[in-house]
N, C-alpha and C positions, 0 to 999 in steps of 0.2 A: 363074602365077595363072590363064592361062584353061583351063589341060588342068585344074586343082583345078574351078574353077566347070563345066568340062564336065563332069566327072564329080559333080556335084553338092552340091561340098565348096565350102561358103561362108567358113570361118574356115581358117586356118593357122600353124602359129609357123616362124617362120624361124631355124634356128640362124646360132650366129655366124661358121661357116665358111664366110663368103664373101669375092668378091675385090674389093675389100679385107677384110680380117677387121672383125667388128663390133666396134670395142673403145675407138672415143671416140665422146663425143656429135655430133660433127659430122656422123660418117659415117650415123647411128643418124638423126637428122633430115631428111639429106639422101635414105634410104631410103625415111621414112614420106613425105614430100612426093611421090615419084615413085608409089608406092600409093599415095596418097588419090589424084592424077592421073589415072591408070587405073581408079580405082573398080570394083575386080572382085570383089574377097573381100575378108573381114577381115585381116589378115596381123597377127600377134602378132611382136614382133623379141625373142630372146633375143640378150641379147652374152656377149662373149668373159668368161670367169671373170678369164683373167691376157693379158696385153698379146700381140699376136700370135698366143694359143692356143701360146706357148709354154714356158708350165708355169712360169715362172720370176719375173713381176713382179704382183702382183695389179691390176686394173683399177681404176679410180675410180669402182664401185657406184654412187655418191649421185648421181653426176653424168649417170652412163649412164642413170640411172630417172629421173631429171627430164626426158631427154631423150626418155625413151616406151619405153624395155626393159622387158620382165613378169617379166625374170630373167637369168641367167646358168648359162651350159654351158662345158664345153670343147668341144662335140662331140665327135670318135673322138680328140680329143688326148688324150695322158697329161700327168698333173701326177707325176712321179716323185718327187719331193723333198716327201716328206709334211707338213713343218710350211710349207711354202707353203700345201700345201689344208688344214690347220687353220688357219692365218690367214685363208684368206677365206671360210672356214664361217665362223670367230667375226665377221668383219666383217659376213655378210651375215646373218648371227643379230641381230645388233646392228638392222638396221634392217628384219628380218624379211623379208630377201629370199629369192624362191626361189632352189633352186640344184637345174639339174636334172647327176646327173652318167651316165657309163653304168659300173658296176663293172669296171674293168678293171685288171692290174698286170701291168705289163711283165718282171717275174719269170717271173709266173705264164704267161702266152703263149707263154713260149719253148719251142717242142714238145712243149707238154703239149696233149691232147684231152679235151674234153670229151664227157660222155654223162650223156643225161638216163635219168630211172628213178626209181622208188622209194626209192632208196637213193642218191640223185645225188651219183652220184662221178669223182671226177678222175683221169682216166689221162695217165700218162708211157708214148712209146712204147718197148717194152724191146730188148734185144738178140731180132735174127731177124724184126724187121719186125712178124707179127702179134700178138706178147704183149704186154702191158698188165699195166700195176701199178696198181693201182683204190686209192682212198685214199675214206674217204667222208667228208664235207665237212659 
């Protein structure tokens, strides 16, 4: 928080990958009380989407917002198992919570390259190192 206010950045959101992971209300209260302490910047706390940030139990939303979360992330975790992350889209639809997520599928990462352009398309690396199979997206 003071390298943010030295550089001039008054508000921040904290994702919820920290140690411990942000994913009950305790830890979530016991965070904003040591910031409001230090009174340095605004500090916004998103929590964990699913218990651990790992992909597999959904969190207790209702409880995490009461306790002062503006929303729910995984951070870099993946939720691989898809009707997990429709379940807690439809829970956090339900009480119109955010949910910030980053597009990513553990398929798709596995040595595949990305390249941007006009035509932003998806390369596999081919046989011979520098060939590429472009797919556009």
């Amino acid at each position: 928080m003071a390298a943010a206010m030295d550089g001039g950045v008054t508000s921040l959101v904290c994702p919820p990958d920290t140690d411990p992971v942000l994913d009950e209300p305790g830890l979530v209260e016991m965070l904003k009380f040591r910031m409001q302490k230090l009174h340095l910047a605004h500090v916004y706390l998103l929590s964990a989407l699913t218990v651990g940030l790992k992909g597999e139990t959904i969190t207790e939303m209702v409880e995490l917002t009461e306790a002062g979360c503006i929303g729910f992330s995984q951070a870099d975790n993946l939720i691989v198992d898809t009707r997990t992350l429709l379940r807690a889209l439809q829970y956090a639809t339900t009480y119109g919570y955010t949910v910030w997520l980053r597009p990513q599928d553990a398929y798709m990462s596995r040595g595949g390259v990305a390249a941007s352009g006009a035509a932003r398309t998806l390369g596999r690396a081919g046989v011979g190192g520098n060939h590429r199979a472009a797919y556009v997206l």
